[in-house]
C-alpha positions in Angstrom: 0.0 0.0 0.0 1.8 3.4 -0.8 2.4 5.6 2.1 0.2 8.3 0.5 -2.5 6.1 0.6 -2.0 5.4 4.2 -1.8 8.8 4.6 -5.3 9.8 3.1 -6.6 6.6 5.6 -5.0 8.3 8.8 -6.2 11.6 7.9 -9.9 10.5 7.4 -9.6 8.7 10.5 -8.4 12.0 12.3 -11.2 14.1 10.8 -14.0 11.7 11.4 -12.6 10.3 14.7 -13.1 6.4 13.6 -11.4 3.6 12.9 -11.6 2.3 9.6 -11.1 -1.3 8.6 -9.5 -1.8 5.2 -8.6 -5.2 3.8 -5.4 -5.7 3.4 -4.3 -4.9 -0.1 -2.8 -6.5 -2.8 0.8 -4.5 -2.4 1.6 -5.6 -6.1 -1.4 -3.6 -7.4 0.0 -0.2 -6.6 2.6 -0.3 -9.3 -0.8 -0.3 -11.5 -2.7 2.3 -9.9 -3.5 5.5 -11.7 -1.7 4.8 -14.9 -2.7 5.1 -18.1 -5.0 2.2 -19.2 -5.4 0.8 -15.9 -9.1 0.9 -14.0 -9.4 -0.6 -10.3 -11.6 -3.4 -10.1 -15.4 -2.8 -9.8 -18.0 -4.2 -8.3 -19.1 -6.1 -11.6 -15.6 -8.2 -11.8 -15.7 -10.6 -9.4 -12.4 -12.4 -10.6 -9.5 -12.2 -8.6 -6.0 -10.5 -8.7 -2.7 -12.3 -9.7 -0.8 -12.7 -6.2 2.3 -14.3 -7.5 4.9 -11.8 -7.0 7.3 -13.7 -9.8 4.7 -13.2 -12.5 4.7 -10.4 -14.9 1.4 -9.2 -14.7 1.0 -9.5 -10.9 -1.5 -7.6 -8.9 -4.0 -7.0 -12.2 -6.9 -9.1 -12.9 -5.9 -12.7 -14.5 -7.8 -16.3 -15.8 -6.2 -18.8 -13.6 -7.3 -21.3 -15.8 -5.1 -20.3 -18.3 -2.4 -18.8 -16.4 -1.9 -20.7 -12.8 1.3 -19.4 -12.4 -0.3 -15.8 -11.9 -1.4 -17.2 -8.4 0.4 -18.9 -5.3 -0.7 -22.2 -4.5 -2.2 -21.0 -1.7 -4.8 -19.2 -3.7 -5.1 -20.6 -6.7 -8.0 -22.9 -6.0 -9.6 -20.4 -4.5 -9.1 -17.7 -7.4 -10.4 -20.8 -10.1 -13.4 -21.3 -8.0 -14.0 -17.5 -7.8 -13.4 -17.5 -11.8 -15.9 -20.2 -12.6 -18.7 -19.7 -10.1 -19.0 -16.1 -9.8 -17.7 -14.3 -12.6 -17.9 -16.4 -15.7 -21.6 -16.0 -16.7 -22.9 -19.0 -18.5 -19.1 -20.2 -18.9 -18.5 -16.6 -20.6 -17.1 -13.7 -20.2 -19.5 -10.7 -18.8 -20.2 -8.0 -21.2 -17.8 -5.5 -22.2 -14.9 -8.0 -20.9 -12.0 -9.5 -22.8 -9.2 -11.9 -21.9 -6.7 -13.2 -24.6 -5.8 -16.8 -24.7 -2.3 -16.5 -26.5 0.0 -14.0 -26.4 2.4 -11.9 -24.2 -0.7 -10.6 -22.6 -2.5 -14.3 -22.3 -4.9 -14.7 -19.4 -5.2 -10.9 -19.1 -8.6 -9.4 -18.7 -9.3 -6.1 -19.3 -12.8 -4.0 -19.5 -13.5 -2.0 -22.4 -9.6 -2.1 -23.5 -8.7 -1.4 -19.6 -6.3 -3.7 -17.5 -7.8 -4.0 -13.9 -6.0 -3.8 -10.7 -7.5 -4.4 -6.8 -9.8 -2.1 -5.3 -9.7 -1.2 -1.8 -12.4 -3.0 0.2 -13.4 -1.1 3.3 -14.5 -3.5 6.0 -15.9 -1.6 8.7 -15.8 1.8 9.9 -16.1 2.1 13.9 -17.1 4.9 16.3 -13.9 6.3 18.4 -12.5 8.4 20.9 -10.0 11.1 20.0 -7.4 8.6 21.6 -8.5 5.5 19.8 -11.1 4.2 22.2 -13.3 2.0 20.4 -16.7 2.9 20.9 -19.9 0.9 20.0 -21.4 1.8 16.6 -24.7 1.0 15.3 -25.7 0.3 12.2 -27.4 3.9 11.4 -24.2 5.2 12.7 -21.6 3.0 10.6 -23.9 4.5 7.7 -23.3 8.0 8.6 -20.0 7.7 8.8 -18.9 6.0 5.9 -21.0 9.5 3.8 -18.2 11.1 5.4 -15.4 8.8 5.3 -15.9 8.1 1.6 -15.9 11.2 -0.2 -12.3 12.1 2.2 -11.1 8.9 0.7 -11.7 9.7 -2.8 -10.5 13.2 -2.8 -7.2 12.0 -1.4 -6.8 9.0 -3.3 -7.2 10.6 -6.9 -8.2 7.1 -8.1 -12.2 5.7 -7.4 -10.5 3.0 -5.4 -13.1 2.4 -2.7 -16.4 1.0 -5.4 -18.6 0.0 -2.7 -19.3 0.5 0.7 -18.1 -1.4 3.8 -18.4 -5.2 3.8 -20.5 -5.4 6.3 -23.2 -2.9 4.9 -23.3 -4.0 1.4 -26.1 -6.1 -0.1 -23.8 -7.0 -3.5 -22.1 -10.4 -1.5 -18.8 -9.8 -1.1 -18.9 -10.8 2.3 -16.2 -10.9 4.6 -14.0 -14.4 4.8 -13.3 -16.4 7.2 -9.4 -15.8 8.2 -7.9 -12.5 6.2 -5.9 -9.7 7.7 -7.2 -6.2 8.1 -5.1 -2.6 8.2 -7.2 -0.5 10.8 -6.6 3.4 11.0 -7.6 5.1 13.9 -7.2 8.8 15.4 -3.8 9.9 16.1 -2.1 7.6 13.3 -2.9 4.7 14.9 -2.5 1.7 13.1 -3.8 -2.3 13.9 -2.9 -5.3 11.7 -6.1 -7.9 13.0 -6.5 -10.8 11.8 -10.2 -11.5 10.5 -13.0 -9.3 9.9 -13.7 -7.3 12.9 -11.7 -6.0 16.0 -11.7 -8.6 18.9 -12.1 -7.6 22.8 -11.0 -3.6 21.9 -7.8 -4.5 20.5 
């Protein structure tokens, strides 16, 4: 994640006094981000991100049925299952998508001539003190926060990286997983690595 990302995170989280929950990026995406025939990832590509740091293409969006070695073994089940079952529509590509199956670019998919790199994937935001106190936040309240959060975001990010609200309050299914790590950003430039989707006994 570039620092000037984290930057526009710890300032929103400042300004808002919250903590907001961010899935951990892909760090191999940033080398895409804001160039020149590059999009981030919407909410209509549900395919997943090459992860293998060794492969040319890493951090954009690749078929891992045609390219495995885009993916660590790890993920690479998981990213063919994503592939299959929740992108692929009819065993097609959506409209307006393209993937080459030869080629220096094979495997590549791209959306209306556009290569596409990882969004960012808020997870949560949460109520807080000025000195990082977590504070209970309902529903209503997570909602009016993130119309403030958001726009911040945006505006500092200079790319629409953030294409749907928080996990947790949006009806698309994304859902949250099971075991993932999550960058949290609270007042003061406070910063939590937690492990899963929420913070655990006010860590």
């Amino acid at each position: 994640m570039r620092p000037h990302h984290r930057q526009v995170f710890f300032d929103a989280a400042q300004q808002c006094t919250c903590w907001i929950g961010l899935r951990e990026p892909n760090p191999l995406a940033d080398r895409w981000i804001g160039q020149p025939g590059y999009i981030p990832k919407g909410v209509n590509c549900k395919a997943k991100t090459a992860d293998n740091p060794d492969f040319q293409l890493a951090g954009l969006v690749v078929d891992p049925t045609v390219r495995p070695d885009a993916f660590n073994r790890d993920t690479l089940a998981a990213a063919v299952d994503t592939w299959k079952n929740k992108f692929l529509m009819g065993g097609r590509l959506p409209a307006g998508f393209t993937c080459p199956q030869a080629g220096p670019e094979k495997g590549l998919v791209r959306l209306s001539g556009s290569a596409i790199y990882a969004d960012y994937d808020l997870m949560a935001i949460n109520r807080a003190t000025s000195d990082g106190e977590w504070l209970p936040t309902s529903e209503a309240e997570a909602r009016v926060l993130f119309a403030r959060v958001e726009p911040l975001l945006q505006q500092g990010l200079g790319v629409p990286l953030i294409q749907h609200s928080t996990e947790f309050m949006w009806a698309g299914g994304v859902g949250a997983r099971e075991m993932e790590w999550v960058l949290w950003f609270g007042p003061g430039r406070r910063l939590k690595r937690l492990q899963s989707s929420m913070p655990h006994g006010g860590h």
